[in-house]
C-alpha positions as CSV (number, residue, x, y, z in Angstrom):
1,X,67.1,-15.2,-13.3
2,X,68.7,-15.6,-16.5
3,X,71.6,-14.1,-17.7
4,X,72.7,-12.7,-20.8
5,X,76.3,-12.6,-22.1
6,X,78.1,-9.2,-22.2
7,X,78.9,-8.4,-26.4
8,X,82.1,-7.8,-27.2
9,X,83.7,-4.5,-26.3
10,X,83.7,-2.1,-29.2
11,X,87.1,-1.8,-31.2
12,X,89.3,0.8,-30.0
13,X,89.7,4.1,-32.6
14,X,93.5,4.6,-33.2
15,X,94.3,8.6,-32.1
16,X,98.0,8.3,-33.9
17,X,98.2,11.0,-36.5
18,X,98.2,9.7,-40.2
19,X,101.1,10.5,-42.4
20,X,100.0,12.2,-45.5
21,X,99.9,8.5,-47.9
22,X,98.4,7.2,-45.0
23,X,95.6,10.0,-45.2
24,X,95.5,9.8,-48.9
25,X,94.5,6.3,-48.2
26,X,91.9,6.8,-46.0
27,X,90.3,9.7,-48.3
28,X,90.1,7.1,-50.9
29,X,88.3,4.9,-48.9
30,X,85.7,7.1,-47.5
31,X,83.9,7.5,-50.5
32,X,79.9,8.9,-50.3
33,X,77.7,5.7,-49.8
34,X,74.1,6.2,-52.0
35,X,71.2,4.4,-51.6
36,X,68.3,4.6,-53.7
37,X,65.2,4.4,-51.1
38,X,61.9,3.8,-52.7
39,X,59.8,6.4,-50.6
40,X,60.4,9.2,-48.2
41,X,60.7,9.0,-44.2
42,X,57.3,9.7,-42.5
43,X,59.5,11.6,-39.9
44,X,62.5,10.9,-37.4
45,X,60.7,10.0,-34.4
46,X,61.4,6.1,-34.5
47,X,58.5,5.6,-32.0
48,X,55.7,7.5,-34.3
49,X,56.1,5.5,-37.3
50,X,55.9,1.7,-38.6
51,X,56.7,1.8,-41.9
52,X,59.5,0.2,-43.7
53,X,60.6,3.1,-45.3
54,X,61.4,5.7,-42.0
55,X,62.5,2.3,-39.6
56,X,65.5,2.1,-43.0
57,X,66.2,6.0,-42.5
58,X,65.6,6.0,-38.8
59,X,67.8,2.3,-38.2
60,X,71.2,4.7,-39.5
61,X,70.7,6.7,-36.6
62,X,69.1,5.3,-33.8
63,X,69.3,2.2,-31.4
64,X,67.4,0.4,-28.8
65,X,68.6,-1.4,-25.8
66,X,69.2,-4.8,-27.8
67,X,69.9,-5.2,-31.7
68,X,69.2,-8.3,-34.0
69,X,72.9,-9.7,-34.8
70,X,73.4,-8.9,-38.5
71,X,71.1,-10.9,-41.1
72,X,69.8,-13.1,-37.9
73,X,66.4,-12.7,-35.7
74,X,69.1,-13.5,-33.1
75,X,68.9,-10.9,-30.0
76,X,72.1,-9.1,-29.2
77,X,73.1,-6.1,-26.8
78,X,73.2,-3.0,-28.0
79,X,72.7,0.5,-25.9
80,X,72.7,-2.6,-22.8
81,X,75.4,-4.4,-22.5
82,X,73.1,-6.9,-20.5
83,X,70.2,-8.2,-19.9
84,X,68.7,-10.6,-17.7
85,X,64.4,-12.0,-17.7
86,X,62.8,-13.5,-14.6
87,X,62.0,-17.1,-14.3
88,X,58.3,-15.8,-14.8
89,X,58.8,-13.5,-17.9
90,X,57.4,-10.8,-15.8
91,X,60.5,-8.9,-15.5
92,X,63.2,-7.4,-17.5
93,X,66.2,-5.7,-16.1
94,X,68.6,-4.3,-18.1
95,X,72.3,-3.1,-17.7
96,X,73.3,0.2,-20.0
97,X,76.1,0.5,-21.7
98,X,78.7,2.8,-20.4
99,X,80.6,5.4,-22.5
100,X,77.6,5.8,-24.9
101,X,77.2,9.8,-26.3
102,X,74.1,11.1,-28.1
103,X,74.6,12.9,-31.8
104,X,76.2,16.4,-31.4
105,X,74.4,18.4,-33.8
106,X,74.3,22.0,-35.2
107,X,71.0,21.9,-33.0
108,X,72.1,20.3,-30.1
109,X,75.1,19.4,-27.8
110,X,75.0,16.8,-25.1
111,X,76.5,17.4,-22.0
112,X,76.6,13.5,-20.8
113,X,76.3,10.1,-21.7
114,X,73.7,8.0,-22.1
115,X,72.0,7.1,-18.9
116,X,68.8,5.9,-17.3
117,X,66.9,8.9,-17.7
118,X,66.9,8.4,-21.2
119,X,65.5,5.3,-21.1
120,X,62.6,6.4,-18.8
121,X,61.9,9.7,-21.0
122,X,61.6,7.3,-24.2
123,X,59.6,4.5,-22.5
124,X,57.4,7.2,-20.8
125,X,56.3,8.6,-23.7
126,X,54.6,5.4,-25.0
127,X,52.8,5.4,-22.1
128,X,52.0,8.3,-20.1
129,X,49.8,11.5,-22.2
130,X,50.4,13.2,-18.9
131,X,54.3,14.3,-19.7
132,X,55.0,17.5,-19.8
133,X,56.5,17.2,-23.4
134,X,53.4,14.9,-24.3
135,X,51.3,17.2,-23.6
136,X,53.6,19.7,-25.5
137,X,53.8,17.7,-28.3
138,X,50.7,14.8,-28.6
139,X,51.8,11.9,-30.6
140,X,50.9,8.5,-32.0
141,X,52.6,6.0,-31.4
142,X,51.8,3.6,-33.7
143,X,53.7,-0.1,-32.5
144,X,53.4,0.8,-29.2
145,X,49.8,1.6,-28.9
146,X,49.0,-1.7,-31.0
147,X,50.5,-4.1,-28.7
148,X,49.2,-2.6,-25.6
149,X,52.3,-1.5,-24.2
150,X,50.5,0.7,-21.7
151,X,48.1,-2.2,-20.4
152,X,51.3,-4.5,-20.7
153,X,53.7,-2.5,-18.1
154,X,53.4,-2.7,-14.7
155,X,55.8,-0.2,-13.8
156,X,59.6,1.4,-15.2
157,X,62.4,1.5,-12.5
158,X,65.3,3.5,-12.6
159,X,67.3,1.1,-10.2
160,X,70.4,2.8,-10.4
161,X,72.1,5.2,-14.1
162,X,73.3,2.3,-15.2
163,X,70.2,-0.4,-14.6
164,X,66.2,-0.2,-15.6
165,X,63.9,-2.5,-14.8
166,X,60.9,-3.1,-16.5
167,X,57.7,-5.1,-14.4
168,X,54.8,-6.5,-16.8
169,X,51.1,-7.2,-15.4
170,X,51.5,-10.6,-16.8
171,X,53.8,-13.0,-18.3
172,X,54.9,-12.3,-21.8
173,X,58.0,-14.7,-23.1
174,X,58.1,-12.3,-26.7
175,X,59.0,-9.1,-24.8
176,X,62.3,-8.6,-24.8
177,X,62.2,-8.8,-29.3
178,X,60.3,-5.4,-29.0
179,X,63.7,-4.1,-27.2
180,X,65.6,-4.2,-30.3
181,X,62.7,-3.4,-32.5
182,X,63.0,0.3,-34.8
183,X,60.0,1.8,-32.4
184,X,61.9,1.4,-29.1
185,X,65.2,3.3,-30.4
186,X,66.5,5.0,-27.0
187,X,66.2,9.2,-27.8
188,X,68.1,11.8,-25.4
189,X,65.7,13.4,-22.4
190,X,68.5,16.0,-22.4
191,X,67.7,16.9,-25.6
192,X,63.8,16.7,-25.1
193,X,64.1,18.9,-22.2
194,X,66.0,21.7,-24.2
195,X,62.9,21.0,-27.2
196,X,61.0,21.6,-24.2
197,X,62.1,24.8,-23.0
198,X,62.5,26.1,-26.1
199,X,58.6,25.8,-27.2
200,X,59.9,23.5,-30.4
201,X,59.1,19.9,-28.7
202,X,57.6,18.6,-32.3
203,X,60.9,19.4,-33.3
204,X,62.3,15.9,-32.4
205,X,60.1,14.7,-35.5
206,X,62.2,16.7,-37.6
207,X,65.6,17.3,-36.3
208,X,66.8,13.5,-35.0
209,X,69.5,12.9,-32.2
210,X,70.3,9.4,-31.9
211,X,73.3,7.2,-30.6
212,X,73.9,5.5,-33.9
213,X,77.0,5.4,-35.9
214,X,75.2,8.0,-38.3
215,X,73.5,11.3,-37.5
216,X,71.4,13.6,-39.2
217,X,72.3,16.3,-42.1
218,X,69.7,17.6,-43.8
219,X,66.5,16.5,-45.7
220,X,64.4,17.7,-48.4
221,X,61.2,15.4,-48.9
222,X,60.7,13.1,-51.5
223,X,64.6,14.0,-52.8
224,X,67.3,13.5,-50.6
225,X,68.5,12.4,-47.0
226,X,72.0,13.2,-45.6
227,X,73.9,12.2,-42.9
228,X,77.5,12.0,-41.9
229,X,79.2,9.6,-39.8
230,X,79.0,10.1,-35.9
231,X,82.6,10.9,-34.7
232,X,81.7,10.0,-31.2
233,X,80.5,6.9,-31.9
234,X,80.6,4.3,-29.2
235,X,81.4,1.3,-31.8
236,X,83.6,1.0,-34.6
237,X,84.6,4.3,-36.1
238,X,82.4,4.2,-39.7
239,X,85.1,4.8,-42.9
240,X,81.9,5.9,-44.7
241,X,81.9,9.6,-44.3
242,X,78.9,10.5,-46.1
243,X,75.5,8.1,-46.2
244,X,72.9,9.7,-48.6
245,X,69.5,8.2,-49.4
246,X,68.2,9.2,-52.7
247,X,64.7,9.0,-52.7
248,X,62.5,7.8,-56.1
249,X,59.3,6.4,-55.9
250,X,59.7,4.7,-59.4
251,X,61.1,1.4,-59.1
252,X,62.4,1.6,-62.8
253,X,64.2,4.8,-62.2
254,X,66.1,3.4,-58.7
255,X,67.3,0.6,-61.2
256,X,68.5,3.2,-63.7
257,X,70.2,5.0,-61.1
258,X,72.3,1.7,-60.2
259,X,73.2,0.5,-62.8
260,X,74.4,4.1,-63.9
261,X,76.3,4.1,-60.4
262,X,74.3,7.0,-59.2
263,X,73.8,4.9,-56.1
264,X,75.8,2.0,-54.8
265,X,72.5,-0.2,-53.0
266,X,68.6,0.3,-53.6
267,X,65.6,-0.8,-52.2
268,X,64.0,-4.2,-53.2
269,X,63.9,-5.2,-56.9
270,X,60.8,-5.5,-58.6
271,X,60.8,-9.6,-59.8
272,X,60.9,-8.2,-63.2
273,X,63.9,-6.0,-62.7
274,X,65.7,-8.7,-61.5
275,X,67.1,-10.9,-64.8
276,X,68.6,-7.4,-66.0
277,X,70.5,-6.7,-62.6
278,X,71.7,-10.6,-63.1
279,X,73.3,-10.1,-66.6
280,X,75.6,-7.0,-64.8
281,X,78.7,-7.9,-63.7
282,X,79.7,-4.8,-61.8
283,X,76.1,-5.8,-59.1
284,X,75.6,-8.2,-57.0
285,X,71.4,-9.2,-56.3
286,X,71.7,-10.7,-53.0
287,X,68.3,-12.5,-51.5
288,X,66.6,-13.4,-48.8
289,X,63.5,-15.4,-47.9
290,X,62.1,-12.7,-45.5
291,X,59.6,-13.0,-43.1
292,X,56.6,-10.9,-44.6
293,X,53.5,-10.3,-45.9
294,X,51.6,-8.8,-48.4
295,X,47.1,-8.1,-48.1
296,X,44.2,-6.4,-48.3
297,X,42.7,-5.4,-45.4
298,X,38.9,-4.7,-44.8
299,X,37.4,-1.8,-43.0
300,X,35.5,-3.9,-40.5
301,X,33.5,-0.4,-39.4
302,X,31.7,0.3,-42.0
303,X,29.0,-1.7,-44.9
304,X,29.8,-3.4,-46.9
305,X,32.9,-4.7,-45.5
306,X,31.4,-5.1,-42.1
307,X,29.7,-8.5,-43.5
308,X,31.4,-11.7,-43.0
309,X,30.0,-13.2,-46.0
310,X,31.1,-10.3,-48.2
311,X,34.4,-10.5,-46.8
312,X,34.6,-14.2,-47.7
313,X,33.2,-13.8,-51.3
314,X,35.6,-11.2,-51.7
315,X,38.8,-13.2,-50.7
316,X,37.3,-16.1,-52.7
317,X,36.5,-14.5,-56.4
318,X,40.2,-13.5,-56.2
319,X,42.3,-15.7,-58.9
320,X,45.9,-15.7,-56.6
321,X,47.4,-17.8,-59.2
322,X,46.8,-15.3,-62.2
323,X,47.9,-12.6,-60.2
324,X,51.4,-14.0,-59.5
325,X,51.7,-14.9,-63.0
326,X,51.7,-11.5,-63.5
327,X,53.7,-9.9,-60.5
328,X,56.3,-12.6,-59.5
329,X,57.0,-14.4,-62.6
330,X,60.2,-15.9,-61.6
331,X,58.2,-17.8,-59.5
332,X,60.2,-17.1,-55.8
333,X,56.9,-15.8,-54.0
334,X,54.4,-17.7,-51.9
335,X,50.7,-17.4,-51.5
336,X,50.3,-16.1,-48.1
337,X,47.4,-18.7,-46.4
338,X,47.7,-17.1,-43.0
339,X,48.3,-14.2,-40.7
340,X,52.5,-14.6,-41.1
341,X,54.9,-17.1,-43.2
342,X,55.1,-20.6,-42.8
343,X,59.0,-20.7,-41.6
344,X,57.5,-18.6,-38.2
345,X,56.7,-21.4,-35.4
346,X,53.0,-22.3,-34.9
347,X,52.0,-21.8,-38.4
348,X,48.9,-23.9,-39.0
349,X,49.3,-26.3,-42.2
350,X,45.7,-27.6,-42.5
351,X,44.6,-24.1,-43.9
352,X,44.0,-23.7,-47.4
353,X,43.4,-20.6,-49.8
354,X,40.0,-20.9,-51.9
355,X,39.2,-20.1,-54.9
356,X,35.6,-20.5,-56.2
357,X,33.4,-17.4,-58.0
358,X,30.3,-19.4,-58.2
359,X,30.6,-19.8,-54.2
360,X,31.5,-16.1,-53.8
361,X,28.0,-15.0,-55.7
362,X,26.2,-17.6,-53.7
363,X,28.1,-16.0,-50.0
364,X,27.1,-12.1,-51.7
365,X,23.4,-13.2,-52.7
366,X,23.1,-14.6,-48.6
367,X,24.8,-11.1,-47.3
368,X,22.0,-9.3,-49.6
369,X,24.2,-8.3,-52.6
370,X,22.5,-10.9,-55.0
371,X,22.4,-8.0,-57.9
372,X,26.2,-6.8,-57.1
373,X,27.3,-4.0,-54.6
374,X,30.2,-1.2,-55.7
375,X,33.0,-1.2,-53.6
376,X,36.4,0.8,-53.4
377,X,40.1,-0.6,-53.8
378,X,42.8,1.5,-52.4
379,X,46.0,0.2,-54.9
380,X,49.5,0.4,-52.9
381,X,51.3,3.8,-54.0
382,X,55.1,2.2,-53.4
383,X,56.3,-0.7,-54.5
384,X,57.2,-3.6,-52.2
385,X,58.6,-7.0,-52.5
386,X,55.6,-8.7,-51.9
387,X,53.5,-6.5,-54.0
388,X,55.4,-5.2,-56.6
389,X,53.3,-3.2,-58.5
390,X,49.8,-2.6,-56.6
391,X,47.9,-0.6,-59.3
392,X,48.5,-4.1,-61.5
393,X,47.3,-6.2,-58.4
394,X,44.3,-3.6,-58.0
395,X,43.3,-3.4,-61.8
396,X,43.5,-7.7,-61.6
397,X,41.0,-8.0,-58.8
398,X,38.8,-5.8,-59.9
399,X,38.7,-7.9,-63.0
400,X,37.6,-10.8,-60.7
401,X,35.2,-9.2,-58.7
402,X,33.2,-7.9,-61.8
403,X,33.1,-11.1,-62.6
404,X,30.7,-12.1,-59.3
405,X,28.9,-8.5,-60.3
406,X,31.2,-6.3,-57.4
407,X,32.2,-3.3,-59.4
408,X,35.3,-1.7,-57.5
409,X,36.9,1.4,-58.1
410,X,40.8,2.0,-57.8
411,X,41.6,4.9,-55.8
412,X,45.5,5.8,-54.4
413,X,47.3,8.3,-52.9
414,X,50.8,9.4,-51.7
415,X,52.2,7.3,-49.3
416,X,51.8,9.2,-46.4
417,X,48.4,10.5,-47.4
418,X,47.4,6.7,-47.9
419,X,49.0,5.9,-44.1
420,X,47.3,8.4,-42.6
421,X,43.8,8.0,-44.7
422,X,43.8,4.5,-44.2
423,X,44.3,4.8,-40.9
424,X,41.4,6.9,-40.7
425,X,39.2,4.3,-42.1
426,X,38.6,6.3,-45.2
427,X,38.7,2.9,-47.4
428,X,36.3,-0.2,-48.0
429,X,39.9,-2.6,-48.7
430,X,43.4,-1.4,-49.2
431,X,46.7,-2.9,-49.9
432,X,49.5,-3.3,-47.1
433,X,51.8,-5.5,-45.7
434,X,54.5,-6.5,-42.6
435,X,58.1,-7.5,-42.2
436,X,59.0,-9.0,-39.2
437,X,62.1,-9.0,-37.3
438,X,62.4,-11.3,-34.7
439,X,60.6,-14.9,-36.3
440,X,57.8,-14.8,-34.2
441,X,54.0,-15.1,-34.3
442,X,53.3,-12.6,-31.8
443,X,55.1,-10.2,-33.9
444,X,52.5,-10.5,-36.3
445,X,49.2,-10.9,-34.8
446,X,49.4,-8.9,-31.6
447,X,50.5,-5.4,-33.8
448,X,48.1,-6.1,-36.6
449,X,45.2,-8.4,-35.6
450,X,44.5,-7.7,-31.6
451,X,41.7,-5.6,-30.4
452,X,44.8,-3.4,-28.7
453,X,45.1,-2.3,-32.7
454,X,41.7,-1.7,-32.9
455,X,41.1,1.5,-31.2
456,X,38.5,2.8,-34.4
457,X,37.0,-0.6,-35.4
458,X,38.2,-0.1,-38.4
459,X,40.3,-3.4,-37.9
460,X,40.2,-6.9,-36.5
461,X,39.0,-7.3,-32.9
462,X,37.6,-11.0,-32.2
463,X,37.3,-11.6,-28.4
464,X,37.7,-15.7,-28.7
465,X,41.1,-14.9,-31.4
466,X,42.0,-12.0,-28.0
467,X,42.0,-14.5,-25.8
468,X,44.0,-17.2,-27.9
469,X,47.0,-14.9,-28.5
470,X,47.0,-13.1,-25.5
471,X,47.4,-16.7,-23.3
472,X,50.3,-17.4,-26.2
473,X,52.3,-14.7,-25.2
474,X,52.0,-16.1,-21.4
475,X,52.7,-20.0,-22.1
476,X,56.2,-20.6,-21.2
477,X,55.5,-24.4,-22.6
478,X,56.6,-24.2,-26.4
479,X,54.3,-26.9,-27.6
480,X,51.0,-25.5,-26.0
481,X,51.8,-21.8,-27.3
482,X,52.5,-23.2,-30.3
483,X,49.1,-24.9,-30.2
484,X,47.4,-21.8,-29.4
485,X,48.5,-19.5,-32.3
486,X,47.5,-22.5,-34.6
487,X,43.9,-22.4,-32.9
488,X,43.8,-18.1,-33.4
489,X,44.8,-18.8,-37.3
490,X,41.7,-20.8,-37.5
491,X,39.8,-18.1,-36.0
492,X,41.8,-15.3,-38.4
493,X,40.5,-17.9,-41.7
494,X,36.9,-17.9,-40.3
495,X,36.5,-14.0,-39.8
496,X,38.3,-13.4,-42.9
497,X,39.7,-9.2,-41.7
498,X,42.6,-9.6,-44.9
499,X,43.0,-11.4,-48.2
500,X,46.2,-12.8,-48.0
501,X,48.2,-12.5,-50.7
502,X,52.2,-13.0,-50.8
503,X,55.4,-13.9,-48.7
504,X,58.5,-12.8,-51.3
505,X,62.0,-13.6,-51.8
506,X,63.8,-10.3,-51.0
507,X,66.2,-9.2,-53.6
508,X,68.6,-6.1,-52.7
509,X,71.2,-5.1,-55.7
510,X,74.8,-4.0,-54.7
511,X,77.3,-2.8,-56.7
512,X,80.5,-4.4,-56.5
513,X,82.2,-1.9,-55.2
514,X,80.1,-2.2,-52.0
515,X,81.4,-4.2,-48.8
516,X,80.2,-5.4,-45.8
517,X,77.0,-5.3,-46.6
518,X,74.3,-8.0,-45.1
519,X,70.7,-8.6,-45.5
520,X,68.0,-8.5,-42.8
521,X,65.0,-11.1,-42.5
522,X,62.7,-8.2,-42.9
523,X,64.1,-6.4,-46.0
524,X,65.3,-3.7,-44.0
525,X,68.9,-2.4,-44.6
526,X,71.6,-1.3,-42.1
527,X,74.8,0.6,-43.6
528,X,77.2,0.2,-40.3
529,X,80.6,-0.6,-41.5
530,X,79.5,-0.6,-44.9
531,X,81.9,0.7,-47.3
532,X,82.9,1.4,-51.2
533,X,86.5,0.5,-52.2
């Protein structure tokens, strides 16, 4: 089997008792740390949710049994302190990390550490409806119901407190990444039980307990999340006292905040936000190439979306290069060709975005739409780094689909009322996107693009592209896996389910004041040992 080296052993907290300029000190350093987020948490159940938004609030708070070292798709321990895969990639055993305590709350206090119970109570709720607290509480679980988890497991042993086991049907060489991932964050069965017996088991939607170097405060939607730092934290004791996420929709008003020093870090700049942040010399802009992508994705369920030749027409009459004239002028984006970014392994390079109006008629007039069709065009509600401003991108291909006679009409909502209408198959196309974590294919397709994902039909499900990825995640040979994903792209260009659009540069602002701060290949941010001097 191998073995995984132990991480290092968490700095020890100094219990001496400060002398009163040493506390002085310390006050002054433990300055309230803002950050401007750019839309509200869905909720604080990591597992429920996908978006980028509540994994940023949830990531403060929670952790899974491995983390991505800091700015890196690198895998690192985190509530294990080991972990070891079988020859066969059909078996993953993990070690826990001793001396780990959950949050104590107003709402709840922990009478031990973190042990293997915990992991069985969060794994078990991914995959078993039959709990007692699923059954209290029915939820769905979003990344774990896309990739299959439940077909994908085997079995979860509790070998010993200290040591789970997890035994997969088949071989799958990506599965350890989803160990780290925000969906897989480890939550307290001590804690569910107590939800449990008290007839409030939704309540762990609403009232988090984590292991993470913060915990939860209070909330007030679409204003303001608190939390304080975790005393009992099993890493480095946090100098931030007070993390508070001040929530604006408007990218224009985060940037006002800033540079006003309302808030010390925000969410991703706009491209045109980003020369003004430049010219300030009390912010830094730091970047990132990140590993996303930004599309429009058909309702394959229903006409006239479920037409191949509609869906190619539509992708075609779309003028790309107009509409990042317009939404990244400083020219740092990418027209997305593919499924996932070219920088991920197994990216295929032959394929090529098209753009051709008088084909696209020709494609409708085969499909039966010679005299036009009407259509709607659900316009992204939040702005994103790889679509900035989605009622722009929206008015700009409706302007090119008039011009092949497709007349569309922009419709939008609030972001969690466009999740959870989208996901309802409500729309003919709307606007979305991914960030992914650990720089590889699977991360994209299998979550997105598999029939697994597809439980309504309103999304991708091709048996021959099935087939193509699921045998990737089995090859154990790099070059043929690689092989395969570029085969399934092929496949993804042919059926057309999304119009590609955009991989971005990421830019994050910090003020000056702000230290230790580090970017993640998926945009995300993480605030341990972040400070303001």
């Amino acid at each position: 089997m191998l073995s995984l080296p132990l991480s290092l052993a968490a700095a020890l907290v100094l219990g001496c008792t400060l002398q009163p300029q040493a506390q002085a000190q310390t006050q002054k350093k433990a300055r309230p740390l803002v950050y401007c987020a750019d839309a509200s948490p869905e909720g604080f159940d990591p597992g429920m949710w996908d978006s980028a938004s509540t994994n940023t609030a949830n990531k403060q708070m929670f952790q899974g049994l491995l983390g991505f070292k800091r700015g890196t798709t690198e895998l690192q321990p985190e509530l294990a302190s080991a972990w070891q895969i079988s020859p066969d990639a059909k078996s993953f055993t993990f070690t826990l990390r001793r001396g780990v305590k959950f949050h104590t709350t107003p709402y709840f206090k922990p009478t031990r550490e973190l042990n293997a119970d915990d992991v069985l109570f969060t794994f078990q709720r991914f995959v078993d409806p039959t709990t007692p607290f699923n059954k209290a509480f029915p939820a769905n679980f979003i990344y774990p119901q896309n990739m299959g988890l439940a077909k994908l497991l085997a079995g979860i042993d509790r070998i010993d407190d200290y040591t789970v086991r997890f035994r997969l049907k088949s071989p799958n060489v990506t599965f350890a990444t989803n160990f780290a991932m925000a969906w897989a964050s480890i939550q307290s069965a001590e804690y569910a039980a107590q939800l449990l017996k008290e007839g409030r088991a939704q309540q762990i939607n609403n009232q988090p307990v984590g292991t993470g170097p913060y915990r939860f405060k209070s909330y007030a939607k679409d204003d303001v999340l608190r939390m304080t730092a975790n005393p009992d934290y099993w890493g480095d004791k946090q100098e931030t006292q007070a993390l508070i996420f001040s929530i604006s929709r408007e990218p224009n008003v985060r940037v006002q905040k800033l540079l006003a020093g309302e808030c010390q870090v925000a969410s991703a700049l706009r491209d045109v936000d980003v020369a003004a942040m430049d010219k300030r010399r009390d912010v830094t802009v730091m970047k990132i190439q990140a590993l996303n992508i930004s599309y429009l994705s058909f309702n394959m369920k229903k006409a006239p979306t479920n037409n191949r030749e509609v869906r190619e027409a539509l992708d075609i009459a779309v003028d790309r290069a107009a509409i990042f004239k317009a939404l990244f002028p400083r020219g740092d984006a990418m027209q997305a060709v593919s499924a996932f970014p070219p920088a991920i392994p197994g990216y295929n390079k032959k394929l090529r975005n098209e753009y051709n109006p008088e084909r696209a008629k020709q494609l409708l007039a085969k499909a039966g739409y010679a005299k036009g069709m009407e259509i709607d065009l659900w316009a992204l509600p939040v702005s994103r780094p790889t679509n900035p401003n989605g009622q722009l991108m929206a008015q700009l291909i409706q302007q090119d689909w008039a011009k092949i006679g497709v007349k569309a009409t922009i419709k939008t909502y609030e972001w969690g009322e466009y999740l959870k209408r989208a996901n309802n198959g409500e729309h003919s196309v709307y606007m979305s996107g991914w960030g992914g974590e650990t720089g590889d294919a699977d991360e994209f397709l299998t979550p997105n693009l598999s029939c697994t994902a597809n439980r309504s039909g309103v999304k991708f499900c091709n048996k021959e592209f099935e087939a193509l990825i699921d045998a990737a995640r089995a090859e154990t040979n790099t070059p043929k896996r690689l092989a395969l994903y570029e085969q399934a792209q092929e496949i993804f260009k042919r059926e057309r389910p999304w119009i590609t659009m955009a991989h971005s540069t990421v830019y994050i602002p910090v003020r000056k004041d702000v230290h230790g701060f580090i970017m993640s290949p998926n945009g995300t941010v993480d605030f341990e040992n972040v400070v303001r001097r």
